[in-house]
Backbone bond lengths (Angstrom), bond angles and torsions (degrees), N, CA, C in turn:
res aa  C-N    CA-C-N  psi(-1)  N-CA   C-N-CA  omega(-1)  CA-C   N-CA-C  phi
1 X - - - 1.461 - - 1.517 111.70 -
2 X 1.417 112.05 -43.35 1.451 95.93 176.18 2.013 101.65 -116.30
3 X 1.190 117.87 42.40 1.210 110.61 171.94 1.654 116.12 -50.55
4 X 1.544 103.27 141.33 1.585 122.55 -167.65 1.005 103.21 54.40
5 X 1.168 144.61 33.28 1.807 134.43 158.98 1.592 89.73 -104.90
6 X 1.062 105.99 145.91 1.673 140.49 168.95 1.664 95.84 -86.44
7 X 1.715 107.74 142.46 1.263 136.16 167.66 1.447 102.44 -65.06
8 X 1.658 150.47 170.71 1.106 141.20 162.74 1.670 103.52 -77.83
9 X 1.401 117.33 -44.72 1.341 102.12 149.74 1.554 145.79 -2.51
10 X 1.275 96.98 -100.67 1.359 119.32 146.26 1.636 129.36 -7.20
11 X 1.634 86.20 -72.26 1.438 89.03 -164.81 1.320 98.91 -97.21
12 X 1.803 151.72 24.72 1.169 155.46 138.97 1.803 102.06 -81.97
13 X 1.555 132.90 -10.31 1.341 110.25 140.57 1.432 131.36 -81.45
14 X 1.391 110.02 -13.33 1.603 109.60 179.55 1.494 100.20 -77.21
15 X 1.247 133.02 -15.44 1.348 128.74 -162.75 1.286 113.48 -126.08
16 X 1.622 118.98 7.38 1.122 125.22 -176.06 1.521 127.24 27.22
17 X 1.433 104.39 65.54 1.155 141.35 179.44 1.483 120.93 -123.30
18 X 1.232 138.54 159.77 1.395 142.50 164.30 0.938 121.03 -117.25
19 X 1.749 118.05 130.04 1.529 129.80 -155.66 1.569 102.67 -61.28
20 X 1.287 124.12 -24.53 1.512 122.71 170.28 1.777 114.21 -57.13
21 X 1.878 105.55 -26.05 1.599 91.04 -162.79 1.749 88.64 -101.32
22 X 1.748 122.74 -38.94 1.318 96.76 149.03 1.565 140.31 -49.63
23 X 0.751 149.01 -40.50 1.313 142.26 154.64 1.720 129.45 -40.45
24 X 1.317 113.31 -22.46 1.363 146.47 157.98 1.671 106.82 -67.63
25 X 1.118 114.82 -74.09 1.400 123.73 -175.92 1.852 99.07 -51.69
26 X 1.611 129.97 -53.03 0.850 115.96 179.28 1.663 130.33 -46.30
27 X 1.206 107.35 -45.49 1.468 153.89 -163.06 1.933 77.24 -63.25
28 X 1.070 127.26 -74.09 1.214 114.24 -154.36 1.709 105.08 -93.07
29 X 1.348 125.70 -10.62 1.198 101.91 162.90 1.333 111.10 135.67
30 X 1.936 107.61 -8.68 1.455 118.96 -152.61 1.347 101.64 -91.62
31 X 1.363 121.71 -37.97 1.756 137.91 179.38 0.867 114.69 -139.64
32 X 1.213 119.63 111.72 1.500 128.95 -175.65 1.827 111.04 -110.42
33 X 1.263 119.18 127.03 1.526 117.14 161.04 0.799 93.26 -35.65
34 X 1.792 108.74 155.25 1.705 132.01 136.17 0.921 109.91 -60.54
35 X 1.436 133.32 -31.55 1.649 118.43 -155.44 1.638 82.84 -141.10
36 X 1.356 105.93 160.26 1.749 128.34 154.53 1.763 117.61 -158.57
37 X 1.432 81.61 110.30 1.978 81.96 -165.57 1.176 102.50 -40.34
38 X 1.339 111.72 167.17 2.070 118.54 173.92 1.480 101.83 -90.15
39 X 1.673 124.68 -27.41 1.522 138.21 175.86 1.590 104.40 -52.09
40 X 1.476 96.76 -97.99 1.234 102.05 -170.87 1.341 128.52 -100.69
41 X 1.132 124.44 37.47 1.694 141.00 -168.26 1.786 111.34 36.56
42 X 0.722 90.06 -7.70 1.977 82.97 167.22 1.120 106.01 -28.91
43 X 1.767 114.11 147.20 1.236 113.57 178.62 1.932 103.14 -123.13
44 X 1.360 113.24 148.35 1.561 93.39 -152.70 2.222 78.71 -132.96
45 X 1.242 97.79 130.18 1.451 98.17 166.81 1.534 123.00 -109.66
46 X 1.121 111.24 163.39 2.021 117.34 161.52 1.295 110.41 -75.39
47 X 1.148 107.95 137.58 1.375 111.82 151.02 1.260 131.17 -45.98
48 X 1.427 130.23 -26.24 1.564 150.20 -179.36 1.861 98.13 -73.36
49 X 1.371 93.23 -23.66 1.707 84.57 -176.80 1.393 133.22 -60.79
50 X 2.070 92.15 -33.06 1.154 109.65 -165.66 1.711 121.13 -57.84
51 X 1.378 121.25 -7.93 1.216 106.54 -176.26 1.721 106.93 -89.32
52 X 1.017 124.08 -13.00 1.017 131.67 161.15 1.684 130.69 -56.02
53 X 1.510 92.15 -67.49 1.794 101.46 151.00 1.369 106.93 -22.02
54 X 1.277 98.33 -95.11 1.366 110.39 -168.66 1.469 115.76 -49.03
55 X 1.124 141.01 -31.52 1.796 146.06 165.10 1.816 81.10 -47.16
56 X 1.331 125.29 -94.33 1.437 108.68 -176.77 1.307 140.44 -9.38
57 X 1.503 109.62 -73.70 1.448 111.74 165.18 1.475 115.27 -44.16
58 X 1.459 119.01 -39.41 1.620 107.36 -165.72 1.870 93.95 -62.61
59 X 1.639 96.38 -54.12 1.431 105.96 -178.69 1.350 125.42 -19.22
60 X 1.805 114.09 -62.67 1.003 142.24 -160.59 1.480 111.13 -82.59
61 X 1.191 124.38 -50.23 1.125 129.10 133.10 1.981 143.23 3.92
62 X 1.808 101.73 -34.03 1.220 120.57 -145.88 1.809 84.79 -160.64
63 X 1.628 106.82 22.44 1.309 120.42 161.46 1.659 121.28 33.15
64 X 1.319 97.01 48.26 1.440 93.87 169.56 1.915 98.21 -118.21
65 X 1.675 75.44 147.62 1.759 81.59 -169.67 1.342 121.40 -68.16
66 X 1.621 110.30 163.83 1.320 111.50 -171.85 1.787 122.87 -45.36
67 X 1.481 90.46 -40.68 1.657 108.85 -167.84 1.430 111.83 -52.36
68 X 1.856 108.09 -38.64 1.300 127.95 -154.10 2.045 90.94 -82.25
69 X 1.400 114.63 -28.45 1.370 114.04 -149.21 2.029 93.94 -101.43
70 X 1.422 95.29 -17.32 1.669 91.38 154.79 1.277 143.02 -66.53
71 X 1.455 91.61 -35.91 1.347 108.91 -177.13 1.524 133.68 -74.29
72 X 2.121 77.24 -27.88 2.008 95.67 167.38 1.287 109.60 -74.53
73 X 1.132 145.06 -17.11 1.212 136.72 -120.13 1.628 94.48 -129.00
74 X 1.692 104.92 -36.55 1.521 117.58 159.82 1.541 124.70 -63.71
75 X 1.106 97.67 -34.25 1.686 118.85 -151.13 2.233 93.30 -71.49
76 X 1.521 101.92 163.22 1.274 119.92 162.34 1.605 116.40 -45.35
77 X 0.898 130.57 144.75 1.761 120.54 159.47 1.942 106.68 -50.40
78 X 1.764 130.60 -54.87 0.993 117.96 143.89 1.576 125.62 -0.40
79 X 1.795 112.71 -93.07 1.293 128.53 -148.39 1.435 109.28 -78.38
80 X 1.627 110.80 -20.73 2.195 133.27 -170.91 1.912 76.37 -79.41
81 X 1.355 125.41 -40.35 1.629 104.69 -160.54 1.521 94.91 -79.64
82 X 1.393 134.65 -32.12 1.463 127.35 -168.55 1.842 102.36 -77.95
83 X 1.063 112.09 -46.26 1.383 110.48 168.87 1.230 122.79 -49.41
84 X 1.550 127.73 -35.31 1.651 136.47 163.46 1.039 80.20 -72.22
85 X 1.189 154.76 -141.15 1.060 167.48 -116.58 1.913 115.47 -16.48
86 X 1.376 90.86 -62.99 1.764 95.43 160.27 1.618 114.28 -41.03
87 X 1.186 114.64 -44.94 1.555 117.39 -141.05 1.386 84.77 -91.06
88 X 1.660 124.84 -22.13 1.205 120.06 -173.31 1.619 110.37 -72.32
89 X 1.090 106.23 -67.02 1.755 126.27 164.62 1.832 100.81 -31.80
90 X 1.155 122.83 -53.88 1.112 110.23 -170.33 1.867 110.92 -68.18
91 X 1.555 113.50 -48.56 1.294 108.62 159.96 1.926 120.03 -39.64
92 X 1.229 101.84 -70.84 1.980 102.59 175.35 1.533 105.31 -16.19
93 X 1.950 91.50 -66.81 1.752 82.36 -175.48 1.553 126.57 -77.55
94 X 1.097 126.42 0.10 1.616 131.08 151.82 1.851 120.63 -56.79
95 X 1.529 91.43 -47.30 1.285 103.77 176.02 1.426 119.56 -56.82
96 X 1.408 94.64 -50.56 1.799 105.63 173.72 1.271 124.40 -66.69
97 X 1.529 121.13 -24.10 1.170 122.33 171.69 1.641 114.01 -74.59
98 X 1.514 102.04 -45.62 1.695 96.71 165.78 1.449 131.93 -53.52
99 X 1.353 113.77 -30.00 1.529 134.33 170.63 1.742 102.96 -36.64
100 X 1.161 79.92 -63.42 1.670 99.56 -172.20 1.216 111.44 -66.42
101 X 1.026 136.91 -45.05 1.569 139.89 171.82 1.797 106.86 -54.32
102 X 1.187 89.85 -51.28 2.128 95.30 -162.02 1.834 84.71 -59.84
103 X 1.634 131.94 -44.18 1.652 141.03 -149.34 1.918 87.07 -81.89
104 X 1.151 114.74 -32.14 1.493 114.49 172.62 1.256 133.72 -81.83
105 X 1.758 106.16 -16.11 1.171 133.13 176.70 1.711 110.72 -86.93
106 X 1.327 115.53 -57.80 2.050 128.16 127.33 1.113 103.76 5.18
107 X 1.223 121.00 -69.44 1.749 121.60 -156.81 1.283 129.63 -93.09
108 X 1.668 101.03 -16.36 1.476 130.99 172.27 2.103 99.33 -64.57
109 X 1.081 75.73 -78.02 1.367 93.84 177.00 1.514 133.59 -33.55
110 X 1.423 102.05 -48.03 1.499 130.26 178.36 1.784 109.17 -65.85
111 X 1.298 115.52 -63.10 0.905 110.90 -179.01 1.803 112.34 -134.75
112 X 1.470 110.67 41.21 1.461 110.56 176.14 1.845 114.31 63.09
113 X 1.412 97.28 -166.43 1.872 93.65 -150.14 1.993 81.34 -71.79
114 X 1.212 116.15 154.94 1.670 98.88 170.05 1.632 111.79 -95.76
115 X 1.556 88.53 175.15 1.968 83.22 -163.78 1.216 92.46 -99.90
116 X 1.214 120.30 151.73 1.541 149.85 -177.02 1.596 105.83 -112.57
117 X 1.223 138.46 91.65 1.505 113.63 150.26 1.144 118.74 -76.67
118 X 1.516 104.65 113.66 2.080 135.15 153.77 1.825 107.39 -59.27
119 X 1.134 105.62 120.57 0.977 118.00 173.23 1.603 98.32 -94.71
120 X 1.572 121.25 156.40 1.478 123.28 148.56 1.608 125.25 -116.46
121 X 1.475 115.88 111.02 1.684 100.59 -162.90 1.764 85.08 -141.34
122 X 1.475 80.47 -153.43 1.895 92.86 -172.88 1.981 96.04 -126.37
123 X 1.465 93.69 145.66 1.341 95.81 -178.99 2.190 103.27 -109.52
124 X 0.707 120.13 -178.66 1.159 112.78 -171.57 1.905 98.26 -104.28
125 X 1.190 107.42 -167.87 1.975 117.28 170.50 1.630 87.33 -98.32
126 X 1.737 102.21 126.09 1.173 97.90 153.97 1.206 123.55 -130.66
127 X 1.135 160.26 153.56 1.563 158.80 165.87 0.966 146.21 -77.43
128 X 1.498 139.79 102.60 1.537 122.49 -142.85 1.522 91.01 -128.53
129 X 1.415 95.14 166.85 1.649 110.70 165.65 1.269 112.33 -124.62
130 X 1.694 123.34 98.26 1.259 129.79 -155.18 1.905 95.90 -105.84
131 X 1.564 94.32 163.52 1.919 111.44 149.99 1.385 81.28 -116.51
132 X 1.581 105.55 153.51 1.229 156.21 127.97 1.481 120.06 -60.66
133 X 1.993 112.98 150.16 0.990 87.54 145.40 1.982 71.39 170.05
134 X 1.266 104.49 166.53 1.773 125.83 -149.90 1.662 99.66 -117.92
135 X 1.509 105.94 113.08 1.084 109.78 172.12 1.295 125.65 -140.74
136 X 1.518 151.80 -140.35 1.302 150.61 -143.34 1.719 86.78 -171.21
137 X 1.308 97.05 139.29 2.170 117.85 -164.69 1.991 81.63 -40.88
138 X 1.701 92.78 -60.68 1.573 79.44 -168.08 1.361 141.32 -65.41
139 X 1.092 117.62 -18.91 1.648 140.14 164.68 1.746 120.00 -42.92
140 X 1.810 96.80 -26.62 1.813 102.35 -144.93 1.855 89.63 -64.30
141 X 1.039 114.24 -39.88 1.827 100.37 168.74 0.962 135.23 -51.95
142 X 1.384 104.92 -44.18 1.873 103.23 175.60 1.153 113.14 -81.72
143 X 1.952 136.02 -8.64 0.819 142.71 179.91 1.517 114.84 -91.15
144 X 1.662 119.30 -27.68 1.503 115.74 173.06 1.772 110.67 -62.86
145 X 1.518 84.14 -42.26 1.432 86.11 179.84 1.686 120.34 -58.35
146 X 1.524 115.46 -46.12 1.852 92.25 163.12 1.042 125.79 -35.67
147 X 1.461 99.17 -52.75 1.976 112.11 -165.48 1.737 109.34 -49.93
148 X 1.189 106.70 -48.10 1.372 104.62 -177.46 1.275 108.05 -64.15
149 X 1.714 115.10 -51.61 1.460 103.68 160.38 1.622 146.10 -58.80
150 X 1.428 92.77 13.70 1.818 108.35 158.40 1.357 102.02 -115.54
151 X 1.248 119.85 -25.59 1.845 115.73 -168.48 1.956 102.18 -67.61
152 X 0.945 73.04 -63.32 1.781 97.23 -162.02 2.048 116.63 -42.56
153 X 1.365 102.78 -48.95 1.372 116.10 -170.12 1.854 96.72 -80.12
154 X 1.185 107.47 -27.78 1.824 115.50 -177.90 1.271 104.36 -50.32
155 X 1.600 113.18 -52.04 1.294 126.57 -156.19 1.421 118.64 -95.32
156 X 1.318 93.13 -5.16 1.611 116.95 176.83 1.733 102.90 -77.27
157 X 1.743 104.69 -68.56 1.306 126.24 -168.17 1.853 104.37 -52.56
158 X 1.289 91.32 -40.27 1.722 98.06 -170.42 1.442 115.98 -67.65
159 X 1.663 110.16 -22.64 1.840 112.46 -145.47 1.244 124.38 74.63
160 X 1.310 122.09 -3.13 1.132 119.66 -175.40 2.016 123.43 -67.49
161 X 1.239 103.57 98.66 1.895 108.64 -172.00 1.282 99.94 -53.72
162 X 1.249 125.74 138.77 1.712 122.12 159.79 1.859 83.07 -140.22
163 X 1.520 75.98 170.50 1.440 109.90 -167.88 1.751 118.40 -96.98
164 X 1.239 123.10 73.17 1.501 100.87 -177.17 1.463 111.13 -48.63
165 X 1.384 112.92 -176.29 1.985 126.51 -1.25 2.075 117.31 -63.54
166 X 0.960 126.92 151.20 1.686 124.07 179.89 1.826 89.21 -62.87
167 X 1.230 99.67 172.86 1.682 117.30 -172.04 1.219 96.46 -143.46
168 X 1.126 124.31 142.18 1.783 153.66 168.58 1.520 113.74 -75.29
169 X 1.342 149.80 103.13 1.715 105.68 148.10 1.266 99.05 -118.19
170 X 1.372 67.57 151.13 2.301 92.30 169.95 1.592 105.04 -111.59
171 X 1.640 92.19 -173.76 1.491 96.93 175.19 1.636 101.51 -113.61
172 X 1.056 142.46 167.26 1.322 158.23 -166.43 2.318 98.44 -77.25
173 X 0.586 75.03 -32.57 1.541 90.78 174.82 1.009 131.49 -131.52
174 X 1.436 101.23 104.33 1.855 121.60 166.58 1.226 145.31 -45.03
175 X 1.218 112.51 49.72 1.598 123.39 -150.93 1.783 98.69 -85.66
176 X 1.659 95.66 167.13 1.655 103.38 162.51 1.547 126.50 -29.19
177 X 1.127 90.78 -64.97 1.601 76.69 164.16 1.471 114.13 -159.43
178 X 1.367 106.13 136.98 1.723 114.71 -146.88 1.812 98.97 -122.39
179 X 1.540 105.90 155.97 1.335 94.88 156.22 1.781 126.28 -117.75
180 X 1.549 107.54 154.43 1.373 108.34 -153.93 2.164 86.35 -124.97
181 X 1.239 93.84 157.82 1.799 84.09 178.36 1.760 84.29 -147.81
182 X 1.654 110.59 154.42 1.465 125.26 175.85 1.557 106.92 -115.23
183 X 1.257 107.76 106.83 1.442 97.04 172.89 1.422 128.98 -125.38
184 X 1.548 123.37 161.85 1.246 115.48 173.66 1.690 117.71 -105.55
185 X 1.320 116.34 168.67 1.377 125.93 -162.08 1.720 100.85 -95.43
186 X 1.254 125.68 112.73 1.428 111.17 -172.36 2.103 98.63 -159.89
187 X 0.848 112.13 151.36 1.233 114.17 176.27 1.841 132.49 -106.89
188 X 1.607 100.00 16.56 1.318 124.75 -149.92 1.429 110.40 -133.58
189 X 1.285 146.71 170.00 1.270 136.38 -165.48 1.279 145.75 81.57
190 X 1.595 123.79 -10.99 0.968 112.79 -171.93 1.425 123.49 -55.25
191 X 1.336 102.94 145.85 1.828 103.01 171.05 1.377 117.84 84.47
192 X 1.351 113.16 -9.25 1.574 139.28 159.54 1.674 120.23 -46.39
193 X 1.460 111.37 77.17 1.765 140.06 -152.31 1.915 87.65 -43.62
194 X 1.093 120.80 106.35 1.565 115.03 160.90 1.821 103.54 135.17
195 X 1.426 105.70 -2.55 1.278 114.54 -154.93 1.495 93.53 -124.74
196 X 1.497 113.64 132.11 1.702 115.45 147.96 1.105 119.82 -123.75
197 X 1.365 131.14 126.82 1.666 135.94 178.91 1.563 98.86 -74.78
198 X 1.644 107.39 150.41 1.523 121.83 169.31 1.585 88.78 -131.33
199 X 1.084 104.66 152.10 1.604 121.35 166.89 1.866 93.68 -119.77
200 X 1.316 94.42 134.75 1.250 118.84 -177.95 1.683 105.70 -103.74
201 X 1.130 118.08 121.51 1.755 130.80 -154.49 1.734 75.41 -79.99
202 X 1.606 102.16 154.19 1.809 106.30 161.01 1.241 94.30 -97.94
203 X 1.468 102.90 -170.24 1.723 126.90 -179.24 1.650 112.94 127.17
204 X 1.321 101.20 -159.96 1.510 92.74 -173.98 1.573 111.71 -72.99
205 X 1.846 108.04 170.30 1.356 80.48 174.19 2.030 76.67 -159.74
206 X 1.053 129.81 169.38 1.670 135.61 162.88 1.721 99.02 -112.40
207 X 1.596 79.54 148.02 1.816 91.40 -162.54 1.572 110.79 -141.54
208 X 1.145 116.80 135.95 1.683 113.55 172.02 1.843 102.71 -137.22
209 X 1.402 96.65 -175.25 1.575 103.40 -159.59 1.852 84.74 -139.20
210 X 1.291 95.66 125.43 1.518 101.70 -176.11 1.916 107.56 -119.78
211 X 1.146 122.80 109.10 1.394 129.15 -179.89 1.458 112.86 -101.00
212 X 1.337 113.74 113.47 1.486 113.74 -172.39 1.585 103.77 151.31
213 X 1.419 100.29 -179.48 1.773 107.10 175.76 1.696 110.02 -65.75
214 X 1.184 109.70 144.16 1.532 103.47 177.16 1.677 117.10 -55.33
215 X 1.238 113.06 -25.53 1.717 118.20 -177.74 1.806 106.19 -52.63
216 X 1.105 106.73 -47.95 1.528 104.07 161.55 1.002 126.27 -61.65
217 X 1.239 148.68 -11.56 1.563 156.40 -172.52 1.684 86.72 -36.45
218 X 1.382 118.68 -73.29 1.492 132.71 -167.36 1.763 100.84 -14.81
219 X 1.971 103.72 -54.36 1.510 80.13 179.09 1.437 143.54 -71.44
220 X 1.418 103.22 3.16 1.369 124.86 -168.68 1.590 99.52 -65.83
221 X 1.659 75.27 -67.60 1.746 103.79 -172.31 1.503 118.34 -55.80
222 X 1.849 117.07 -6.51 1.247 115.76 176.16 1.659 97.72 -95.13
223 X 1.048 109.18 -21.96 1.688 94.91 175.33 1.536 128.89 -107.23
224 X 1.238 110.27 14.92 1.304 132.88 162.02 1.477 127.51 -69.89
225 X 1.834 97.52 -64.57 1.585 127.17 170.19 1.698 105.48 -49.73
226 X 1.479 104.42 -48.95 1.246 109.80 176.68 1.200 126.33 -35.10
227 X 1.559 103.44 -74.39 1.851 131.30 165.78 1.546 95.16 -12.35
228 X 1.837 102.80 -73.80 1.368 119.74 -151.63 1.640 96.24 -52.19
229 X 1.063 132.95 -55.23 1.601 134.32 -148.32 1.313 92.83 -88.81
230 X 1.071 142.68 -22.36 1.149 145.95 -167.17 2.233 115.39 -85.40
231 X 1.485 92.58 -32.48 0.848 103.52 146.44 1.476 157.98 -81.20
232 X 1.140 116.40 -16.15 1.593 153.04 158.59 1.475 107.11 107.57
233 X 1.510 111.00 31.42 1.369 124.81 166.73 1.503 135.48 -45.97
234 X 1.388 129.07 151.37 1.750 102.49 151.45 1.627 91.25 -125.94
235 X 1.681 104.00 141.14 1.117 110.19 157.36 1.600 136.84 -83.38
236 X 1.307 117.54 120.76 1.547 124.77 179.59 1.504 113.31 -90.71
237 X 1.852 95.55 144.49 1.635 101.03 168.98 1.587 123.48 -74.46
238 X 1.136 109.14 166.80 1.665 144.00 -6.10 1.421 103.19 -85.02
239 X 1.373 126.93 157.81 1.084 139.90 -164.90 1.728 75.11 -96.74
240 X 1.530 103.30 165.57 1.643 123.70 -172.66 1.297 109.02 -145.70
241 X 1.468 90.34 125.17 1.960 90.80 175.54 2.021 91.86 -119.77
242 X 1.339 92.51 151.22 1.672 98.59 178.77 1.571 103.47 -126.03
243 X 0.898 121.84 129.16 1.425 125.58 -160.78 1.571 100.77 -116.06
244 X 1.586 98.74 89.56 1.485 110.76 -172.41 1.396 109.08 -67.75
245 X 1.731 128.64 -64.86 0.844 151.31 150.35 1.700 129.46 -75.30
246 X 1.239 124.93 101.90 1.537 127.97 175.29 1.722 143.93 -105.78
247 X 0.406 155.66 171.39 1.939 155.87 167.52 1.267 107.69 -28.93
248 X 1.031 132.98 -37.70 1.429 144.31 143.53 1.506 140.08 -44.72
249 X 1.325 96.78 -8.23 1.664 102.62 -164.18 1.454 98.96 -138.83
250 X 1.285 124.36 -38.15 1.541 127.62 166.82 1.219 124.92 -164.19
251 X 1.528 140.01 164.59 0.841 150.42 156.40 2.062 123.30 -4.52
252 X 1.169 107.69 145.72 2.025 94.85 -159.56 1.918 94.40 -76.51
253 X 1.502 103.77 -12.28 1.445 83.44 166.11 1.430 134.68 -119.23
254 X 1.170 101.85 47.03 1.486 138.21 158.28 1.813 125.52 -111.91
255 X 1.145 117.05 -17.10 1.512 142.11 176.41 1.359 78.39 -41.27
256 X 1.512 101.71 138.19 1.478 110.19 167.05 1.609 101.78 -144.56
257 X 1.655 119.41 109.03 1.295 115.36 161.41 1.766 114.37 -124.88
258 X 1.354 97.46 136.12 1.507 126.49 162.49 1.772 109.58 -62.46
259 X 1.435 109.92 105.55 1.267 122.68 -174.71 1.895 104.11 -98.41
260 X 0.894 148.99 108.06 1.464 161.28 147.43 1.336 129.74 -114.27
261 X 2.136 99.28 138.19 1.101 118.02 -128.07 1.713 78.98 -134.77
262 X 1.490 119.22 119.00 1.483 110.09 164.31 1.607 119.76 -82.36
263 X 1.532 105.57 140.15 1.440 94.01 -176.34 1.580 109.44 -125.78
264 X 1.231 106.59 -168.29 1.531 115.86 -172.55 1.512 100.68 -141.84
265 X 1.282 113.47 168.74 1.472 118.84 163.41 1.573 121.27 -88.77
266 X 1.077 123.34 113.82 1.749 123.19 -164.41 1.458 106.77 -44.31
267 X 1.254 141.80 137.32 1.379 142.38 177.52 1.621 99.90 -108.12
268 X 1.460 114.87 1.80 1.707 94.81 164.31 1.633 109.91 -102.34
């Protein structure tokens, strides 16, 4: 009755698997027996299955999720390589983000939290002609970089003179998904189709100077926030990065950005 079908047994040693994680895989949809008696629910596989099995384990293995390893597994030889392919790119940038964490973790270590002198002064009103645009904490790099690639060629095409260095804003809170805009300092343009001006209010504001790759910013921004609360401050949006020095001009540990934070006087 079930000649050449494998026991789940069985065929979780040919595949060096465990009948707990086959039985799992069935359960959700990813590998299914050919056969399951109606008696005693045994689940009985092919031998033909096994390359599949095993595509899983390697899969699973190399932590890509179940959902993602269905879909390869369904997919064309074509559409299974674009789907690796995603999952690959998405690992790189995991990897790279850890890079940066363990090289920040390096520096913690090496020589303790580093010191930041916060200045407290007044910034003036300034006027920018920013892009917009909505992204996820991890995105905000690959996402400045559009922005500039809408900022930059606008102001080119138009004539429009602005004034470096480009400017950053964020919002005070890092949420799921936030919006961030890149703008330049220029007094010219209005109504310029691709372009929105912000005027940036003056007043007080706390300020530090951060030299290094932007992935460190965090320590900047931990001794900045500090300053502020420490003083009985409240900090106001958008937070401002000024990108004195960039990728363009030298080496990432030479990057030099001006981080400023508008504040208020606490009313509690």
């Amino acid at each position: 009755m079930h000649e050449g079908l494998l026991t789940i047994g069985r065929f979780a040693r040919l595949c060096r698997l465990s009948i707990k994680q086959l039985r799992h895989y069935d359960e959700t949809g990813l590998l299914a027996p050919v056969r399951v008696d109606a008696n005693s629910g045994y689940r009985y596989y092919a031998p033909e299955q096994a390359r599949d099995a095993l595509t899983v384990a390697l899969l699973r293995e190399m932590d890509l999720p179940l959902a993602v390893i269905a879909r390869a597994l369904a997919a064309e030889p074509e559409s299974r390589a674009q789907i690796l392919r995603a999952e690959r790119d998405r690992l790189a940038e995991r990897i790279s983000r850890d890079q940066a964490r363990l090289e920040m973790l390096e520096r913690l270590a090496e020589g303790g939290l580093p010191g930041y002198e916060v200045t407290m002064g007044r910034e003036p009103e300034r006027r920018l002609a920013v892009v917009r645009a909505v992204c996820a904490f991890e995105e905000i790099g690959e996402t400045f970089g559009a922005c500039v690639g809408g900022l930059l060629p606008v102001l080119g095409k138009e004539g429009i003179a602005w004034e470096p260095p480009l400017w950053g804003l964020y919002p005070l809170d890092l949420e799921e998904r936030m919006e961030i805009a890149v703008g330049a300092r220029t007094s010219q343009g209005e109504g310029t189709p691709g372009l929105e001006f912000q005027t940036l209010p003056g007043g007080p504001v706390a300020a530090t100077v951060h030299i290094g790759p932007y992935a460190q910013l965090p320590l900047a921004y931990n001794a900045l926030f500090a300053a502020v609360h420490e003083r009985g401050l409240r900090p106001q949006a958008p937070v401002r990065e000024v990108y004195l020095v960039g990728p363009a001009e030298a080496p990432q540990e030479e990057w030099t950005t001006r981080l400023i934070i508008p504040v208020q006087e606490s009313t509690s």
